[in-house]
N, C-alpha and C positions, 0 to 999 in steps of 0.2 A: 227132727227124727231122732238126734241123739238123745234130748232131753226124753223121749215120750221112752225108748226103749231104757234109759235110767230111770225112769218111775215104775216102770214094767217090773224092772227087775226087786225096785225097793218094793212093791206091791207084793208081790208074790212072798220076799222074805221076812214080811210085815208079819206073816202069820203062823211064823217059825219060831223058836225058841234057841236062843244062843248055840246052844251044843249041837243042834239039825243043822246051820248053816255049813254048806259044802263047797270043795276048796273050788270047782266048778262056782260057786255063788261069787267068790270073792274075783276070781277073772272078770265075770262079766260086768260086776260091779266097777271095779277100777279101768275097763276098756270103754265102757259103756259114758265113766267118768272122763277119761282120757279123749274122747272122741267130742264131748261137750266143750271142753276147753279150745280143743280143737278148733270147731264152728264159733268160737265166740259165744258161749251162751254161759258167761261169766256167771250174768245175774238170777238166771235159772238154778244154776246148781248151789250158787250160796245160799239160796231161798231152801231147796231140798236140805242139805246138809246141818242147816239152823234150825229147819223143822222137827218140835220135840217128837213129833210122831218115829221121827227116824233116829230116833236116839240109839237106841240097840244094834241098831245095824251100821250106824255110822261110828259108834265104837270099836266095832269088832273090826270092818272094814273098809273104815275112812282113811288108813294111814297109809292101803294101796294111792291114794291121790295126790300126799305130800310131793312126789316124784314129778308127776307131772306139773303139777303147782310149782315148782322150784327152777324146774327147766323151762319152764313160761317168762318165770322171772326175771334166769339166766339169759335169754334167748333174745326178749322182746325188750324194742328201743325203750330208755329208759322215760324217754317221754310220753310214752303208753298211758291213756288215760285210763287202761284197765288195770295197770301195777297198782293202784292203790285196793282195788279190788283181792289181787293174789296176795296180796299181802293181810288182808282181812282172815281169805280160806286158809292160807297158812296157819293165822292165829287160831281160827277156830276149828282147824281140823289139831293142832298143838293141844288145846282143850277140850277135845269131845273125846280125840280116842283114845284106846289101851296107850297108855304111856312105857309099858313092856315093847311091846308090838314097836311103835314110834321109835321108839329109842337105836332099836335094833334099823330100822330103817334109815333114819336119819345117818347114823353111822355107814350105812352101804353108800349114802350118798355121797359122805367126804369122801369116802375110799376109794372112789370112783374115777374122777379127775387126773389128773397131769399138767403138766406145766404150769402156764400161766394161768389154767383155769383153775386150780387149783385155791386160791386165796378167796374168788370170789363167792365159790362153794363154803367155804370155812366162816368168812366173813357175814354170808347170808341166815345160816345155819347156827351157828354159835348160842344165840340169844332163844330160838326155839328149844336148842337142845339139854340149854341150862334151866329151861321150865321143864322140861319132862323130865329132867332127871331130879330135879327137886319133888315131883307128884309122885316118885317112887317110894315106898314105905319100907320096903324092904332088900335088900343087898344094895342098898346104897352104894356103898366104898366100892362093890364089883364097878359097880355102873359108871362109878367117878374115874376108876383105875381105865374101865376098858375105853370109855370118851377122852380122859385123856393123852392116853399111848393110840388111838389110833391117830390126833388130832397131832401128836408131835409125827409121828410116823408119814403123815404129809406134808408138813412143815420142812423136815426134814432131809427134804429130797428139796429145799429149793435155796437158789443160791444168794449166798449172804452177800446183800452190800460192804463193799471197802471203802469208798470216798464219801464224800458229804453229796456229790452231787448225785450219787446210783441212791443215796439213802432219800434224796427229796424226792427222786422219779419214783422210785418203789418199785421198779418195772412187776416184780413177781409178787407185790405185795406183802410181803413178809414182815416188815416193819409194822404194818396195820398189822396184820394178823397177831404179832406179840403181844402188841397193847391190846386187841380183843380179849386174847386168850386170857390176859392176867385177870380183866373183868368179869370172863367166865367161870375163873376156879376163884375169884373171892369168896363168895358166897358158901363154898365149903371151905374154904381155909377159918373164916368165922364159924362154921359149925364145930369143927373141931375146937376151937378157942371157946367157945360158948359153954360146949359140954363138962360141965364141972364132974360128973360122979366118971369119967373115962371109961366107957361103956367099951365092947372087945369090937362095936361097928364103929366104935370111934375111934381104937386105935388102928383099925383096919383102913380107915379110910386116912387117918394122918401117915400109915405105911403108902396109901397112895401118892399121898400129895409130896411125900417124899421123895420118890422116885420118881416124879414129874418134875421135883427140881432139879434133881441130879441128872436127869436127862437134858433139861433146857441149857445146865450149866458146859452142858457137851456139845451141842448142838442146839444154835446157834452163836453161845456165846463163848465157846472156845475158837472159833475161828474169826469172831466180830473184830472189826478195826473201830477204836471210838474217835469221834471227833476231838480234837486240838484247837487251838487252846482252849481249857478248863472252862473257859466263861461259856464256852459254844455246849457244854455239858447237859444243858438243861433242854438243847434241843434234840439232841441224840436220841431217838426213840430206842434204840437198842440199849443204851445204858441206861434209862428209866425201866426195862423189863430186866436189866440185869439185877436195880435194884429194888423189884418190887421179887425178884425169886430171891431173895436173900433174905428180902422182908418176910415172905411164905415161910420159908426153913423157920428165922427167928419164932416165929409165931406157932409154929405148932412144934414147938419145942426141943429145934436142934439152931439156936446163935449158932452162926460162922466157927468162933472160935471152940466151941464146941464138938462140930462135924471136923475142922482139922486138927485139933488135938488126939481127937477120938481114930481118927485114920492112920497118926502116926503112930498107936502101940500094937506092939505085936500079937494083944489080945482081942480084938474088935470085943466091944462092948454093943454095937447096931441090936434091936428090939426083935428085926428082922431079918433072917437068915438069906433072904436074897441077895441081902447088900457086901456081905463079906463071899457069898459063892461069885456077883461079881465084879469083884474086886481087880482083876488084874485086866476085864473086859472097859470097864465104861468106870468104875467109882478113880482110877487115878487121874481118868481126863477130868474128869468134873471135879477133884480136889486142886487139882493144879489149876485149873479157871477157875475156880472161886478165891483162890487165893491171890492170883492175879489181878483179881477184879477187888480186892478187899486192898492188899498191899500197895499195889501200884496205880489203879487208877482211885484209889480210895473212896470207893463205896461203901456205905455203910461203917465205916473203921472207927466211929463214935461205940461201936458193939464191943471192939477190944476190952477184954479185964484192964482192972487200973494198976497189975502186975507186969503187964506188957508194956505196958504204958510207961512204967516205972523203967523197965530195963532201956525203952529205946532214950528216957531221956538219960540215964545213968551212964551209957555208952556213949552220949554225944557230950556228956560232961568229962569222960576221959579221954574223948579225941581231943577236945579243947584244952585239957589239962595238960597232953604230950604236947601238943602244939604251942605251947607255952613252953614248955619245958625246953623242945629242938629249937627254939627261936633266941634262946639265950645261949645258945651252945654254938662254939664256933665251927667253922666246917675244917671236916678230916681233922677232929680233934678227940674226937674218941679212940681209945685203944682197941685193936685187934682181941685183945685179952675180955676187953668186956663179953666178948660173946661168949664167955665161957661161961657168963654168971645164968644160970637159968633162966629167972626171971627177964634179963634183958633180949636173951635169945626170943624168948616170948611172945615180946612188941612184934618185931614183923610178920610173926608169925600169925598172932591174932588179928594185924590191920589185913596180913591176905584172907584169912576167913569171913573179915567185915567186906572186904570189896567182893566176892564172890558169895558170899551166904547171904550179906543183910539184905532184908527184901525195903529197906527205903533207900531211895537213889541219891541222896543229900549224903547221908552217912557214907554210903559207897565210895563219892566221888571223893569224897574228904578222907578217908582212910587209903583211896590211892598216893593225893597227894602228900599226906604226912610219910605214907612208905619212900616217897621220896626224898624226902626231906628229910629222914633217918638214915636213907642210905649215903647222903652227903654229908653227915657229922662223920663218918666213919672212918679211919685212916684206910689206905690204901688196901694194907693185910687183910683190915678186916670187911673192906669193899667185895674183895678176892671171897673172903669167907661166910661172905653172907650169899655172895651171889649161886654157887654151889649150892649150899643148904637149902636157897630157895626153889633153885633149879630140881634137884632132888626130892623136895617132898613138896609142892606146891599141887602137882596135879591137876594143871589149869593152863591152858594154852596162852588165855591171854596175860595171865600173870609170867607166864616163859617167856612168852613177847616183851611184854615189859624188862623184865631182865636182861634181857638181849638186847634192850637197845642199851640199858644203863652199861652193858659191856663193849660196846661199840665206843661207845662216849668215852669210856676211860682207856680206851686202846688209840684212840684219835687224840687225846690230853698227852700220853705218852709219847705219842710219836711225832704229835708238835714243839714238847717241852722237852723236859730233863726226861731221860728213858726210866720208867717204874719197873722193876724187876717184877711184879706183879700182874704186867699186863702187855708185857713182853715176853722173849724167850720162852722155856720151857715150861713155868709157871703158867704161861699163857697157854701152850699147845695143850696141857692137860686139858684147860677150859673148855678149849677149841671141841675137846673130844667131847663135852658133855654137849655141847651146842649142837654141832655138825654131825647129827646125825638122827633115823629115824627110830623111835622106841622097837617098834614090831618088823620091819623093813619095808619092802615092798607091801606088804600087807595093814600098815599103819590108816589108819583113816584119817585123809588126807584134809577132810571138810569139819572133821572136831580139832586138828590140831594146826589148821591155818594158820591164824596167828603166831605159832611157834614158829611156823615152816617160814615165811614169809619175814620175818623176824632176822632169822637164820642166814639166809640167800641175801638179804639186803647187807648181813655184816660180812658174811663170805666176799659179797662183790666189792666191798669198802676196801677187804684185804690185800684185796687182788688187785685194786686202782693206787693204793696208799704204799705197798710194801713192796718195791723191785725185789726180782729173784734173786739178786746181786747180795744183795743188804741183810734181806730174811729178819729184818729185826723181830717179827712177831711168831716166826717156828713155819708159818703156814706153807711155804714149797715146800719144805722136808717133809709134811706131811703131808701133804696131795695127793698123794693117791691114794693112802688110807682116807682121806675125808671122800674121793673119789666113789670109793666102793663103799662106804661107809653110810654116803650122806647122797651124792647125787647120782649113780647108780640106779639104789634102792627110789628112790624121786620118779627119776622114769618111768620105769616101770608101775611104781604106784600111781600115777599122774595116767597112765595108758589104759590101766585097768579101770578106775574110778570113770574115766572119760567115759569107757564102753558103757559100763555098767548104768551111767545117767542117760546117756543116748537115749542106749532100749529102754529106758524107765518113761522116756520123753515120746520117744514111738509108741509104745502102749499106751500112755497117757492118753493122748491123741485119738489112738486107736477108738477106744473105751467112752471117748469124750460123743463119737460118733454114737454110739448108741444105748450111751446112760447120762444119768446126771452127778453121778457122782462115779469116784475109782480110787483104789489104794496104791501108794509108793512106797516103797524100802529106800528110805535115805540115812545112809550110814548103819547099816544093818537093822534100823527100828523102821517100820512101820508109820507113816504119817498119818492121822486121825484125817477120817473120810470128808474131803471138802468140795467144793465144786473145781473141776477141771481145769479152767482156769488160772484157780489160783495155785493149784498146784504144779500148774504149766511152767508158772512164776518160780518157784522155789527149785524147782529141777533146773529152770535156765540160769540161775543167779546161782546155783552150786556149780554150772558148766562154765558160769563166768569167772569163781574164784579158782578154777582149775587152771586156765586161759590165766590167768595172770601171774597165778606160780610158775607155770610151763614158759613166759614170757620173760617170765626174771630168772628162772633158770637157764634160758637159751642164752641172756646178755650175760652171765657170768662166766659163762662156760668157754662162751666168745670172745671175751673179755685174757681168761685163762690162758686160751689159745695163743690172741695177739703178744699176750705179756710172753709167754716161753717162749713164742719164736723170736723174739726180739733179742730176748736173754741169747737165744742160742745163735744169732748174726752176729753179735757182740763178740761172743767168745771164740768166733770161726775169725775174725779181724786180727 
């Protein structure tokens, strides 16, 4: 019945001319189609569809059937001995119709889905819709831009594997889908590489394929975890699509170092005025994951200038060179005075901008160590006067951490040996005040300057176990209660607020996780870039946990405080 009532209708429109067929024609045609697939009459409508008589009318309105054909695919067991058939009318409804028409269709299709069905739509559809957009003559780069922002725009909503074992299961597919998609936009990334005279639909379409990588480099591959160790590299499906969009960039002619050079002047130079309007939306995630992906997991970093190249090796030849130099030098045998000399001030100053700026982790680690190892040639004076000046201008939590234990150390040396007038007494309490306390008070962000905090409270509690109130050798009774209101006060209270403040951010999480896939948090007044719920379930609880362990080590100090003064004051009541 369906088949006879789909000849009915192709009869009838047989003797019609393109522009007469009526949008009444094109329902009955695709219901009339949809009702055959239906009954099974696979082989009937491939027959009509392939028939050249039906040419004209299976252009105009064969890409109403794509739909049903896809959902046949989707739906029906994969050992269907009719799937090789929909796969057939897929193809040749792909080649008979308006590839206009098609395109537009196709695309309703991905847009369609959710969740996990999601991939297998994208997955199916992919290779059809890179034939019809290749049969388009004309707005190309539209066609390329609008297929690929809808195609990340569902990608995008699905959540990214963290371990090796969510990336083998694939549950959401996502992993396939990368590696499709790269094989989808090869074929224009080669057009643009091809086109020698740089026509304005070629640089319109390499404006596309741009912004499809600076999208990818945002989503997914700013929140990807890659697999460890390096050897397991090659099996990472997510770092083979990190470095085949670097490969895209390279090739249509923006190299890596290029796009972050270019990001860091205050003039954008971009071809394309989208990309500096957004600038402060989406290009600094994607410059900070490309650089991550190029510096530290070292992708593609053969693309580096051989200027760059120059400086990291010219910088690990003057780590080697100091390190050579403090290796002959004996300890606390430099004078205090040296730091007067510019230049020598200099050295720690520079090894803190290598361990905090340099984006290689060898250089890092090594410029922390020689910082230490500088600061024990130094006499005592100048122990005193470097730890100040770092304390002062470092602007780095964990280099203040650092310093704070090296001040610990030389307070514990003191108060085991001969007494240093440097790291005792008054000398010392000034110290105390640069330590013992919060830059902004109770308002200080508690989760950028941990390590300081944390640093702080461990030598507070050393003080407080090491130095009876009797004795005072290190200033600290006499000052306790300015360190009091100064330091553990203002702790409280910031420790009470930040708690709140993550709760509700953990509650809403939660909340939002119930009825989206993705949601935003303010962690530490910025904004966390949109990931799946989960994982930012993760990063809220692990901020709740370093809060929990300052409030933990402030409770034993305080406790600790308590014990020691009443002691003191039983003593003195005898």
């Amino acid at each position: 019945m369906a088949v006879e009532e789909l000849q009915s209708i192709i009869k009838r429109c047989q003797i019609l001319e393109e522009q007469d067929f009526k949008e009444e024609d094109f329902g009955l045609f695709q219901l009339a189609g949809q009702r055959c697939l239906d009954e099974g009459h696979i082989d009937q409508l491939f027959e009509i569809i392939q028939n050249e008589k039906n040419k004209v009318i299976v252009k105009n309105m064969g890409w109403n059937l794509v739909g049903p054909v896809v959902r046949c695919l989707l739906w029906n067991d994969k050992e269907d001995d009719k799937r090789k058939y929909y796969f057939l009318m897929l193809d040749l409804l792909v080649e008979l119709c308006n590839p206009k028409e098609l395109l537009l269709g196709l695309l309703e299709l991905i847009e369609e889905p959710s969740g996990k069905q999601i991939s297998p739509v994208i997955l199916l559809l992919l290779r059809p819709l890179q034939t019809v957009i290749q049969k388009l003559r004309h707005n190309r780069a539209y066609s390329v831009g609008l297929a690929l922002s809808t195609l990340w725009s569902q990608l995008s909503v699905l959540p990214v594997p963290y371990t090796q074992g969510q990336m083998q299961t694939d549950e959401y597919g996502l992993c396939q889908c990368c590696e499709a998609l790269v094989e989808f936009t090869k074929p224009f990334v080669e057009e643009v590489t091809g086109d020698e005279e740089n026509s304005v639909e070629n640089e319109k379409l390499k404006d596309e394929l741009l912004k499809f990588c600076f999208k990818s480099l945002k989503c997914p591959l700013l929140t990807a975890q890659f697999l460890e160790p390096p050897e397991q590299a090659d099996t990472d499906p997510l770092r083979r699509f990190a470095a085949e969009i670097i490969g895209f960039l390279s090739a249509i002619g923006y190299p890596f170092p290029k796009v972050i050079f270019n990001h860091g002047r205050k003039k954008k130079t971009w071809d394309y005025l989208e990309f500096e309007e957004e600038e402060d939306k989406q290009l600094s995630d994607s410059m900070a994951s490309l650089a991550y992906l190029v510096f530290v997991q070292g992708i593609s970093i053969d693309q580096l200038p051989m200027v760059l190249r120059t400086e990291e090796s010219v910088l690990s030849k003057g780590l080697d060179l100091l390190e050579n130099s403090l290796l002959r030098t004996e300890d606390s045998s430099l004078l205090h005075q040296c730091l007067e000399i510019k230049s020598f001030l200099s050295v720690p100053q520079g090894l803190v901008k290598v361990m905090t700026l340099c984006p290689i982790e060898t250089l890092r680690k090594k410029s922390l160590a020689l910082l230490q190892l500088y600061i024990n040639k130094l006499d005592s004076q100048g122990k005193y006067t470097l730890f100040r000046c770092l304390l002062n201008t470092s602007n780095h939590s964990g280099v203040e951490g650092f310093i704070i234990q090296n001040i610990k150390n030389q307070i514990d040396m003191s108060l085991k040996g001969t007494p240093n007038k440097w790291f005792t007494g008054p000398q010392l309490v000034s110290l105390l005040h640069l330590v013992l306390f919060l830059p902004e008070g109770a308002e200080t962000d508690l989760l950028q300057n941990s390590d300081r905090i944390m640093a702080s409270l461990n030598l507070l509690r050393y003080l407080v176990i090491k130095d009876n109130e009797n004795d005072n050798q290190t200033g600290l009774w006499t000052e306790l209660e300015k360190i009091e209101n100064n330091f553990l006060k203002p702790l409280h209270t910031g420790l009470n607020m930040s708690k709140a403040h993550y709760e509700a951010e953990i509650k809403n999480s939660q909340e939002v996780q119930k009825s989206k896939d993705l949601c935003s948090v303010t962690v530490g007044g910025e904004e966390i870039p949109n990931m799946p719920p989960e994982m930012q379930l993760k990063v809220l609880h692990s901020a709740l946990f370093t809060f929990d362990l300052i409030e933990s080590v402030l409770a034993r100090v305080e406790e600790l405080i308590e014990i020691k003064t009443k002691s003191t004051s039983d003593e003195n009541m005898r």
